[in-house]
Each structure stands twice: as structure tokens, then as C-alpha cells.
C-alpha positions as CSV (number, residue, x, y, z in Angstrom):
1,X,38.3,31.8,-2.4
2,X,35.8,31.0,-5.8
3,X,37.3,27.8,-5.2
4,X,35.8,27.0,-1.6
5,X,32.5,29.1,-2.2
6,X,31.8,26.9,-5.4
7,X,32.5,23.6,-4.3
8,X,30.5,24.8,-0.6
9,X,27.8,25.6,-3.0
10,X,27.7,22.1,-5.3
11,X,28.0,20.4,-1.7
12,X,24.8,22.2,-0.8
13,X,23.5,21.6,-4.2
14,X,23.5,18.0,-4.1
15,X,22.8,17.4,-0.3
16,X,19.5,19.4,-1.7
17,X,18.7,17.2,-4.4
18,X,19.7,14.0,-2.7
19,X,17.0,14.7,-0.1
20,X,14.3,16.3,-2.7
21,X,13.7,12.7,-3.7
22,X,11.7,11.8,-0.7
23,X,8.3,12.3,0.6
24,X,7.9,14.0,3.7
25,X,6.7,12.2,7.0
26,X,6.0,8.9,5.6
27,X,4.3,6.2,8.0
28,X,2.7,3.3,8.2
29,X,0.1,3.2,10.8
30,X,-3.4,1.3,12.3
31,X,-2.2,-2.0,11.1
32,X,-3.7,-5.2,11.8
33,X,-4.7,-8.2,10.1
34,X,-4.7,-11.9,10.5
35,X,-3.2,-15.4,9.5
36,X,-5.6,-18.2,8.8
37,X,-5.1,-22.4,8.1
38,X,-7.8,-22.2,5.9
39,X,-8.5,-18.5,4.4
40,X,-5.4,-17.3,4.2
41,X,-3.5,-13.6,4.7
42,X,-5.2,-10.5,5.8
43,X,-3.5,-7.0,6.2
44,X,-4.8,-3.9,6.7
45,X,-3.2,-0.5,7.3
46,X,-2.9,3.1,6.4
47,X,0.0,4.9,4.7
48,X,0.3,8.5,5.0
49,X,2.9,11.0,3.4
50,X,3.1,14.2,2.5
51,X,4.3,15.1,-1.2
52,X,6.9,17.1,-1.8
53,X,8.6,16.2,-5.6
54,X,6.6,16.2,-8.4
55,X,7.0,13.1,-10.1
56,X,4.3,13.1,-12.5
57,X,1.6,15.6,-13.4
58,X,2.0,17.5,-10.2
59,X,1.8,14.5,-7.6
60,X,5.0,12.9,-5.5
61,X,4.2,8.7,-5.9
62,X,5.6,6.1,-3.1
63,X,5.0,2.5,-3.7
64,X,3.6,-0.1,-0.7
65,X,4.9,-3.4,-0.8
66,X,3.9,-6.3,1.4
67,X,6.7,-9.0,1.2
68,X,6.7,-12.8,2.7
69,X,10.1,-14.6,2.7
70,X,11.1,-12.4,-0.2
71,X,8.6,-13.0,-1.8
72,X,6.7,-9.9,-3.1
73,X,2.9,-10.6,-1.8
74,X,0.8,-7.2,-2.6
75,X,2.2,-3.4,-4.2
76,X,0.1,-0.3,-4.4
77,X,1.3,3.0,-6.4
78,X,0.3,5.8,-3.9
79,X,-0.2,9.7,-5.5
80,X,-0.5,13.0,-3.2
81,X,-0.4,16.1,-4.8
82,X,2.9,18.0,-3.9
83,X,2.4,20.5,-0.9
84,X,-0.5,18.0,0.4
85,X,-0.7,15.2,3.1
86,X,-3.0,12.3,2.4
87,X,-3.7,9.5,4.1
88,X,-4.7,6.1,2.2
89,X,-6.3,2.9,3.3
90,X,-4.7,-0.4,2.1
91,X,-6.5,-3.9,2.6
92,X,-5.2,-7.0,0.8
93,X,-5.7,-10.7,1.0
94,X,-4.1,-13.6,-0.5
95,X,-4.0,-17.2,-0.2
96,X,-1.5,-19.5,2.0
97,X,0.2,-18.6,5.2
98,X,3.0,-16.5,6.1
99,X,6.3,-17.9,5.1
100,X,8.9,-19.9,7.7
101,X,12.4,-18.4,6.3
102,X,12.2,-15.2,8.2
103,X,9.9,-14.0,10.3
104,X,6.3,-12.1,10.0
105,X,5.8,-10.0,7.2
106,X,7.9,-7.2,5.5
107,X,5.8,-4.0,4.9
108,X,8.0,-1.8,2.7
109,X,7.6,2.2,1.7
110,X,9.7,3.2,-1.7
111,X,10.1,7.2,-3.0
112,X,9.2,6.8,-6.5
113,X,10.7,6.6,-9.2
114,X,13.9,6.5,-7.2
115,X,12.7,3.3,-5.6
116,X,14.5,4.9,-2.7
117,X,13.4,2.8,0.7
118,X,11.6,5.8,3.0
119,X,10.1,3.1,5.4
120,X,10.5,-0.1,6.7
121,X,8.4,-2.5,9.2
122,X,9.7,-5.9,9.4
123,X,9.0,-8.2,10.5
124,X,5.4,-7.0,11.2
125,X,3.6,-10.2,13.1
126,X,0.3,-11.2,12.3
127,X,-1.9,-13.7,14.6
128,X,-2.6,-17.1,13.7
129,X,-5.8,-18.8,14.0
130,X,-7.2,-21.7,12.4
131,X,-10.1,-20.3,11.2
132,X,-11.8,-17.0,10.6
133,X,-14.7,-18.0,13.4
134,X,-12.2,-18.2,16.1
135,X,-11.2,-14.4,15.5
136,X,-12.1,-11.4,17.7
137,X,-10.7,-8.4,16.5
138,X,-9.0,-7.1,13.1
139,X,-10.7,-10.1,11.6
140,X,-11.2,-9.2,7.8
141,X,-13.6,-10.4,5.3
142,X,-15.8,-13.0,6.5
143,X,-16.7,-15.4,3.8
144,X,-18.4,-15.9,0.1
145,X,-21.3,-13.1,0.0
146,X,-24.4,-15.5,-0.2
147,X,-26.3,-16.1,-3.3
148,X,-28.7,-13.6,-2.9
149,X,-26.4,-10.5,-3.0
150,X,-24.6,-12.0,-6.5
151,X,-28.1,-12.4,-7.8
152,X,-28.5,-8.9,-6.9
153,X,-25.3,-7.6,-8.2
154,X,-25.6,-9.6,-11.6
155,X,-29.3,-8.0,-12.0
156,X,-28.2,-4.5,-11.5
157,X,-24.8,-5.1,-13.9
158,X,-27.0,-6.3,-16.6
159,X,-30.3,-3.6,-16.0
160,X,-27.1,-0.7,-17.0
161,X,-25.6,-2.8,-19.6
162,X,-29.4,-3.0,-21.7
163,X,-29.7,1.0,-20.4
164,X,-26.7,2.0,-21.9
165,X,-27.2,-0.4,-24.7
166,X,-30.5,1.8,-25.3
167,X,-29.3,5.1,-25.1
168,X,-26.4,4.2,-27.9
169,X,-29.2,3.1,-30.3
């Protein structure tokens, strides 16, 4: 009878710690994005999970990975501190189109450190245009920020360098 009550309970045991590697409720959801001739890739999207393991310091990590023809394109390392849901926005661009081997786009969700595969989407289609003026909607960045706003930026960089500069003196 200790013979069946001991291995029911290391059954229990490890079905436990099996599925205390994942997150809880992990999705991948308001995606969108576009494929262009001459910008490139744009993906947006939110992933959402709620922690449950602590893997480091108190916070259950998942990794998003965008992949193209096996090819990995874009990862993010996502924290939630354990007993909490969060929600997080990933936006990524890169250059070239979408790969012909396999379809679309693979947009992958892994438990960490396991590496574990929670979620899956793909493919995950994008649409095509030739150019960034010819989309409507879930278009993504729209060009080079004109002169003016760099001159800005690199006025405002330098102005706290020489402040800070100051104050160490």
C-alpha cells in the first residue's frame, strides 16, 4: 500500500513541476503590421501573461521571437512579477521582405529558462504594399524625422552633457 501511495504521490509530484514551468494565460494579441518593396518589415503586437515561477529576483521571464524562413528576425526577454498579469507592447522593424520558403511570419512565445514553447502563431500574414504611401491602416513608422527634429534632439543631448559636465566640476 506505501508502494502505490508513494509512487501516486511522485506521479503528482512531477505532473506539478512539469506544469510549474509555464506562465499562465499567455497570448499574443492586436497584431498588425506591414510588408514594404522599399522600407521593409513592420510588426506590432502585444504579449500578455501572467507570472507564476520565479525565475529570477521574483519575476517569471518568456522570450518573443519573430522568425522568417527560420530565420530568427527580432527576440524580446519579457519579466512579470510572479502573482501579476502584464501586458507589453512589442514594435520591431527590419529591413528586406518576408521570406518565400514558408509562408508569413512565425511569432513564437518560450517559458524561460526552459525555452519551453507556450505559444505559437504561424504563419502570421502581413500585407504587402510597395510603398509606405500606399498604406491605410497599421502602417508603422513613416520615414526619416526631418532635419529640424535631429537638430533639436542633438541640441538638447549636448545642453545635458555640458550640465552634467558642470555639476561634476
Amino acid at each position: 500500500m506505501r508502494k502505490i501511495i508513494g509512487g501516486v504521490a511522485t506521479a503528482l509530484c512531477l505532473g506539478l513541476a512539469g506544469s510549474a514551468n509555464a506562465m499562465l494565460s499567455p497570448s499574443i494579441t492586436n497584431t498588425g503590421g506591414a510588408e514594404y518593396d522599399t522600407a521593409g518589415v513592420y510588426f506590432f503586437g502585444d504579449i500578455t501573461f501572467t507570472g507564476s515561477v520565479n525565475d529570477a529576483g521574483g519575476y517569471d521571464q518568456a522570450l518573443f521571437r519573430i522568425w522568417d524562413d527560420g530565420v530568427k528576425k527580432f527576440e524580446k526577454l519579457l519579466q512579470v512579477l510572479v502573482g501579476t498579469t502584464m501586458t507589453f507592447h512589442v514594435e520591431t522593424q527590419y529591413p528586406g521582405l518576408i521570406g518565400s520558403s514558408a509562408p508569413g511570419l512565425g511569432l513564437d512565445l518560450y517559458d524561460m529558462p526552459s525555452g519551453q514553447n507556450v505559444l505559437s502563431i504561424d504563419p502570421f500574414y502581413l500585407p504587402h504594399y510597395a510603398d509606405p504611401s500606399q498604406c491605410q491602416v497599421n502602417c508603422g513608422p513613416q520615414g526619416v524625422p526631418e532635419p529640424g527634429s535631429l537638430l533639436l534632439t542633438a541640441l538638447g543631448l549636448g545642453a545635458l552633457g555640458l550640465r552634467r559636465r558642470t555639476k561634476a566640476d
